[in-house]
ZAMARDREN-191668 format. One record per residue (C-alpha): x, y, z; residue number from 0. Coordinates in Angstrom, 3 decimals, padded with zeros to 6 digits. Last residue first. Layout:
N
ATOM        x        y        z resi
ATOM        X        Y        Z  NUM
...
REM end
This chain:
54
ATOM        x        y        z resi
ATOM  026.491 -000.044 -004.325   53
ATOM  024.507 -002.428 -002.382   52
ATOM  021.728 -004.274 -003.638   51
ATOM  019.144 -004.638 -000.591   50
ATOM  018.021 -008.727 -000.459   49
ATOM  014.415 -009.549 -001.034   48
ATOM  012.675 -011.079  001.964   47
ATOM  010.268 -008.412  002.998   46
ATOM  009.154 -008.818  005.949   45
ATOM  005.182 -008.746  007.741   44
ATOM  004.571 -008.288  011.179   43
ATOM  002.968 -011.237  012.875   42
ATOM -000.218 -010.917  014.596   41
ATOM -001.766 -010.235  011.371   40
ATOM -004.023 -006.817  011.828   39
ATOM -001.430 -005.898  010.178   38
ATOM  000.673 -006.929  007.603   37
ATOM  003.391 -004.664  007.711   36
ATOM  003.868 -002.881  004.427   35
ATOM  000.463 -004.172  002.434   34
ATOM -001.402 -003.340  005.267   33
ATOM -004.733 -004.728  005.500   32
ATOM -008.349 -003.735  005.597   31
ATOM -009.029 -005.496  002.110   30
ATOM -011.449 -002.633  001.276   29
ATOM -009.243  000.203  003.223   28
ATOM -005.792 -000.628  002.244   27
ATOM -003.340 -000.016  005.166   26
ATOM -000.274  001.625  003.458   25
ATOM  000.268  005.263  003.924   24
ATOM  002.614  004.211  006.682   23
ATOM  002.340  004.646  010.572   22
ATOM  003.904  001.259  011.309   21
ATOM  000.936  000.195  013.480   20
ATOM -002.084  002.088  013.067   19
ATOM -001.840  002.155  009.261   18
ATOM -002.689  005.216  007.292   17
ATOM -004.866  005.238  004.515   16
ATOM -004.930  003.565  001.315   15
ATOM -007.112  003.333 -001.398   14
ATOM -007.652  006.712 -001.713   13
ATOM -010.115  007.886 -004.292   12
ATOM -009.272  010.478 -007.230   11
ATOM -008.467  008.511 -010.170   10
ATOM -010.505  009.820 -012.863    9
ATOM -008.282  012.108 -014.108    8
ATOM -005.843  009.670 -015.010    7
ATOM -007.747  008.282 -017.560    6
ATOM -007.420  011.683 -019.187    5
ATOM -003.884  011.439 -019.264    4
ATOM -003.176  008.358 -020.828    3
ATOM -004.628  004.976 -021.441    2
ATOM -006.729  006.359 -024.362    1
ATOM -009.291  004.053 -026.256    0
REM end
C-alpha cells in the first residue's frame, strides 16, 4: 500500500473552479460553494482567526 508518489498520479480532476464573486480558485463544483467566501450565501463568509504579527 503506497501513499506516495504514484497515488499522486491519479489526481488529475479539479475540484475547484473559479468563483463568480471573489474571483478565487475556490468554488467547489459538487458542493457548488465557495470555501473562501461562501457564496451563493447571501452573506460573505470571514474568517475569524486572528493574523500573528511579526
Amino acid at each position: 500500500m503506497t501513499k506516495g508518489t504514484s497515488s499522486f498520479g491519479k489526481r488529475h480532476n479539479k475540484s475547484h473552479t473559479l468563483c463568480r464573486r471573489c474571483g478565487r480558485r475556490s468554488f467547489h463544483v459538487q458542493k457548488s460553494t465557495c470555501a473562501n467566501c461562501g457564496y451563493p450565501s447571501a452573506k460573505v463568509r470571514k474568517c475569524t482567526v486572528p493574523r500573528v504579527l511579526p
